[in-house]
C-alpha positions as a Markdown table, in Angstrom:
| # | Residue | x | y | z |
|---|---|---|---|---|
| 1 | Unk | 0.0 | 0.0 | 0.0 |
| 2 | Unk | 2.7 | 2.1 | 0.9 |
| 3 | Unk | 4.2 | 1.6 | -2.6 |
| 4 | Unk | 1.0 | 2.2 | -4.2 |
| 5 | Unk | 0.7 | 5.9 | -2.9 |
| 6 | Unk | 4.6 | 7.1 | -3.4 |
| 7 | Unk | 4.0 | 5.8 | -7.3 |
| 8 | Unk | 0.7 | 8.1 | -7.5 |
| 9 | Unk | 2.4 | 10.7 | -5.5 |
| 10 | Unk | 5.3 | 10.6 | -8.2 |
| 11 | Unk | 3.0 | 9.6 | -11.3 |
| 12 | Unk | 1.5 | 13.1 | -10.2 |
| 13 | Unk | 4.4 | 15.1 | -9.1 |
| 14 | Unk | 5.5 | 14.6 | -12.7 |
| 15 | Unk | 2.1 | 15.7 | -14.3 |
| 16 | Unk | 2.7 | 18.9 | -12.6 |
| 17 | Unk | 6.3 | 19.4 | -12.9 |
| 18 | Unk | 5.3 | 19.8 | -17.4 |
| 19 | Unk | 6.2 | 23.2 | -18.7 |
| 20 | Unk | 3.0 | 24.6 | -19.7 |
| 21 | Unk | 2.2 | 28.3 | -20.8 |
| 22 | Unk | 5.6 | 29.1 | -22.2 |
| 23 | Unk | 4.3 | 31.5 | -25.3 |
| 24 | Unk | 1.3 | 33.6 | -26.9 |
| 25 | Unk | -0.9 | 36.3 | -24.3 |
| 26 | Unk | -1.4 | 35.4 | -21.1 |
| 27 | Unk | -5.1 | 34.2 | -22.4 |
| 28 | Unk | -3.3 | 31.9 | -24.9 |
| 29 | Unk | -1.0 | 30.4 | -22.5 |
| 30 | Unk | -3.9 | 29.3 | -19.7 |
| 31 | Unk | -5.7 | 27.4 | -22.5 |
| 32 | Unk | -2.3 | 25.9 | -22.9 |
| 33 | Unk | -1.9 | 25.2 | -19.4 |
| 34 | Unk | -5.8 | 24.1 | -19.1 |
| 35 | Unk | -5.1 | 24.2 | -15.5 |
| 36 | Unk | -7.4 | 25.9 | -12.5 |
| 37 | Unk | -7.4 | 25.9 | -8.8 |
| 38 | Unk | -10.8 | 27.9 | -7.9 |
| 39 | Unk | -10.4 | 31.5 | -8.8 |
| 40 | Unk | -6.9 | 31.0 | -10.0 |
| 41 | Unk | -6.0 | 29.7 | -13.1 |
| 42 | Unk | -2.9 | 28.8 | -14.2 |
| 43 | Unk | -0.8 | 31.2 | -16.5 |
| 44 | Unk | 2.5 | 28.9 | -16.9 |
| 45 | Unk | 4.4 | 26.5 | -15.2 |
| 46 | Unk | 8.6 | 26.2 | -16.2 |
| 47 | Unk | 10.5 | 23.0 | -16.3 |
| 48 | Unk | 11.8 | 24.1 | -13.0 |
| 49 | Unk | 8.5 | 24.0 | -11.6 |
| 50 | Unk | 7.9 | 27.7 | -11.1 |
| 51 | Unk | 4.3 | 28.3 | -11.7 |
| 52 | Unk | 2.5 | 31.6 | -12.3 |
| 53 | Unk | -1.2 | 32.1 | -11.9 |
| 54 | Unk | -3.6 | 34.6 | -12.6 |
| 55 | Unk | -6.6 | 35.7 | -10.6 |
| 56 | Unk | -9.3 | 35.8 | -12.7 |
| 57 | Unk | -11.6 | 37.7 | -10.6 |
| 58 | Unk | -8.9 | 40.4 | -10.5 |
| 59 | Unk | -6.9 | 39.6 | -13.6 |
| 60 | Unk | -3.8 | 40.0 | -11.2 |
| 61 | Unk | -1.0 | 37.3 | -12.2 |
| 62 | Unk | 0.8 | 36.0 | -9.3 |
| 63 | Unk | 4.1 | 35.4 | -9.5 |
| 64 | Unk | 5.9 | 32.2 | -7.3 |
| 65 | Unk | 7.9 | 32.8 | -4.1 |
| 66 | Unk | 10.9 | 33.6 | -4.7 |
| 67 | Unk | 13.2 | 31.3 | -2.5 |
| 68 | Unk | 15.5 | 33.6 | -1.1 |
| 69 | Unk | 14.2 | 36.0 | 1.9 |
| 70 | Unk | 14.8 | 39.6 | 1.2 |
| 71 | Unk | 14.7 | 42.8 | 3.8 |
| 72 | Unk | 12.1 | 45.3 | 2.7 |
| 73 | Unk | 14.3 | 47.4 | 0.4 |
| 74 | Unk | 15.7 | 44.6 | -1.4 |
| 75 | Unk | 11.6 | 42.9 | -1.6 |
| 76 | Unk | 11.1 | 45.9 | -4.2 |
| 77 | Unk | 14.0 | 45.1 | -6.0 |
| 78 | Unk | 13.9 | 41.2 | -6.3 |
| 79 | Unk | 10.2 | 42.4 | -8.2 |
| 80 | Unk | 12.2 | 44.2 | -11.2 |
| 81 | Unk | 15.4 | 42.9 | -11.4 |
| 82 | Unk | 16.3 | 38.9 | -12.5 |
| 83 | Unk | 13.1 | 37.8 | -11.9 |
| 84 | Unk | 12.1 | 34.3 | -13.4 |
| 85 | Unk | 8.4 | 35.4 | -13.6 |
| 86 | Unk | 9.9 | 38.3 | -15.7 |
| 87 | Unk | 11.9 | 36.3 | -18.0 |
| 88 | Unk | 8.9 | 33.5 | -18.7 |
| 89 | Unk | 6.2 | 36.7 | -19.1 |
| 90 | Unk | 7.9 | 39.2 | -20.4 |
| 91 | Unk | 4.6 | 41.3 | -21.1 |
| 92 | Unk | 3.6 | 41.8 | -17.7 |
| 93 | Unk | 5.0 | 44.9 | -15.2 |
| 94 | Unk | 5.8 | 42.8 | -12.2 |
| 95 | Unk | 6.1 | 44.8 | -8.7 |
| 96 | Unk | 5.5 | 43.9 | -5.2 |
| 97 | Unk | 2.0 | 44.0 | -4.1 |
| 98 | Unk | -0.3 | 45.7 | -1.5 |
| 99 | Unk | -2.2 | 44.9 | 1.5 |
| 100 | Unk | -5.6 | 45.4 | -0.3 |
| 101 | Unk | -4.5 | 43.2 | -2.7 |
| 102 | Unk | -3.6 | 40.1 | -0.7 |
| 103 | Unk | -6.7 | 40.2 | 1.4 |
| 104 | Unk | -8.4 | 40.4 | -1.7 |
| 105 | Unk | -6.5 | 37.3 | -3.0 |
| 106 | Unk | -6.9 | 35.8 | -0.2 |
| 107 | Unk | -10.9 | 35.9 | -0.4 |
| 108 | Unk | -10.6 | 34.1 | -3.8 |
| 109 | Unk | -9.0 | 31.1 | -2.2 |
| 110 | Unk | -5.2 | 32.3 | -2.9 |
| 111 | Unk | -3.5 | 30.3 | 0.0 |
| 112 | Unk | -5.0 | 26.7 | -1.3 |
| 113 | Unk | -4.8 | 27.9 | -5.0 |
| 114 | Unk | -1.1 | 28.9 | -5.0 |
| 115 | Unk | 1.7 | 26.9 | -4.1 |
| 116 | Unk | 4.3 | 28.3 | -1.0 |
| 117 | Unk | 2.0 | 30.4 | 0.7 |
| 118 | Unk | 3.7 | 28.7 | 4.3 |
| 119 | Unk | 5.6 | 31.9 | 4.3 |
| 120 | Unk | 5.1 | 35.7 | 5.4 |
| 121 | Unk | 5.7 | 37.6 | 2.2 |
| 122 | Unk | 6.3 | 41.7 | 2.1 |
| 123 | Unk | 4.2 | 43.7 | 0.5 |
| 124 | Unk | 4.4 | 47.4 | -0.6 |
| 125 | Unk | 2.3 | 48.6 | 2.6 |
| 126 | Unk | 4.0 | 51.0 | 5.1 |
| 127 | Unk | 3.0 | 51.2 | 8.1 |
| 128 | Unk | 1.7 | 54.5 | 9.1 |
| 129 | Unk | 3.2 | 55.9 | 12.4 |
| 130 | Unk | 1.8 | 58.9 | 14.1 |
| 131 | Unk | 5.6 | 59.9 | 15.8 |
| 132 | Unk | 9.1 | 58.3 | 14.7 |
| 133 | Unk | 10.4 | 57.1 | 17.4 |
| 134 | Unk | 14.6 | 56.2 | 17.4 |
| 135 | Unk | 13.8 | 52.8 | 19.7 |
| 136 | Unk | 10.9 | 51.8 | 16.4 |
| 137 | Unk | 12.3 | 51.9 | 13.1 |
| 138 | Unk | 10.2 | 52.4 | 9.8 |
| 139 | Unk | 7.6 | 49.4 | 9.8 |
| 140 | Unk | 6.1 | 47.7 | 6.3 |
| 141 | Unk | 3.3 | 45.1 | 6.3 |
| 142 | Unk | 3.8 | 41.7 | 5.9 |
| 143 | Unk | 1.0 | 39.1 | 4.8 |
| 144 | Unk | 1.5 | 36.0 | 6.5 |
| 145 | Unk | 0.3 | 33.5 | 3.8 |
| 146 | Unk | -0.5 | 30.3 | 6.8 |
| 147 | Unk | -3.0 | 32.5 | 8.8 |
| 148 | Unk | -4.2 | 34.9 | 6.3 |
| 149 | Unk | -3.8 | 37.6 | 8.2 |
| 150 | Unk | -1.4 | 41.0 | 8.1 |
| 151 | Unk | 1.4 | 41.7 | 10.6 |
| 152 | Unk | 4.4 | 44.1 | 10.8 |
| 153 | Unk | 7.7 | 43.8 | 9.9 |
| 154 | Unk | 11.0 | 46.0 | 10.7 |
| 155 | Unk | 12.3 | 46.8 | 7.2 |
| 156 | Unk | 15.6 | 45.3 | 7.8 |
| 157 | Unk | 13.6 | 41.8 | 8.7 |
| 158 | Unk | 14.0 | 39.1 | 6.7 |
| 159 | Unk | 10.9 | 37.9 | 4.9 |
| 160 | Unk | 9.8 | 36.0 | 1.2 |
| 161 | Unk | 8.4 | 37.8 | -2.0 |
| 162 | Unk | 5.9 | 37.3 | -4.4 |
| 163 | Unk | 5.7 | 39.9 | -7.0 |
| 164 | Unk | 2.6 | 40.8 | -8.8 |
| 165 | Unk | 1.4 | 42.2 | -12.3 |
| 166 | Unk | -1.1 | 42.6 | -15.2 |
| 167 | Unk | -0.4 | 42.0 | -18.9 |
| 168 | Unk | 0.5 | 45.2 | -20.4 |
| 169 | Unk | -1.8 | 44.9 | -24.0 |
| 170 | Unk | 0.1 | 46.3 | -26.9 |
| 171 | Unk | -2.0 | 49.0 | -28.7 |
């Protein structure tokens, strides 16, 4: 028995591991990929596994976590520069997202829909402070992805990223 449910594990490890998605508009690539987790469908998947989805209540295109943890100022960054996401779509202006837009994701079924949301991820989101205070440095929001919920991180904390966009249509 035990055998039988590491080969269907594999068996469907593999399925899921199969580039999808990799040309045409973002419509033309999630008929490709034929692939949809509730509200999300998927936009493409690389041979590495990295898998990029699109709200469609939203038309938002999620990028995947980017495995190395970033402080806040480098978060903005890892959104423009290198990214795989940016490489694979290169049609869509990819930045770090909002508060408003992960609760909003998150209503849609985000954290079951996309994969590695174990992780608090920065978003854009300062924290508004009525005095500065030397002893409480500048603040940003940070979504934590396993509760669904927002909490606050020191800039210079270390936390993941997942960078968001929209196709940019060509006139």
């Amino acid at each position: 028995m035990k055998y039988l449910i590491m080969l269907t594990f594999l068996f469907s490890s593999q399925i899921f591991a199969t580039p999808c998605g990799q040309e045409g508009s973002v419509d033309d690539r999630i008929k490709n990929c034929n692939f949809a987790k509730g509200d999300f469908v998927l936009v493409a998947r690389d041979d590495k596994g990295l898998e990029i989805y699109q709200d469609t209540k939203t038309s938002l295109i999620w990028g995947d976590r980017i495995t190395v943890d970033y402080n806040h100022f480098g978060s903005q960054k890892a959104c423009s520069e290198d990214l795989a996401e940016a490489q694979l779509l290169k049609t869509v202006h990819w930045r770090l997202p909002n508060v408003h837009e992960f609760e909003v994701a998150s209503t849609h079924g985000m954290k079951t829909a996309l994969p590695h949301m174990d992780h608090g991820f920065w978003t854009s989101t300062p924290v508004k402070m009525k005095r500065r205070r030397r002893a409480n440095p500048a603040q940003a929001f940070l979504w934590d992805g396993l509760l669904e919920k927002t909490e606050t991180g020191d800039l210079k904390d270390g936390a993941s990223v997942r960078c968001i966009g929209k196709e940019e249509k060509k006139s």
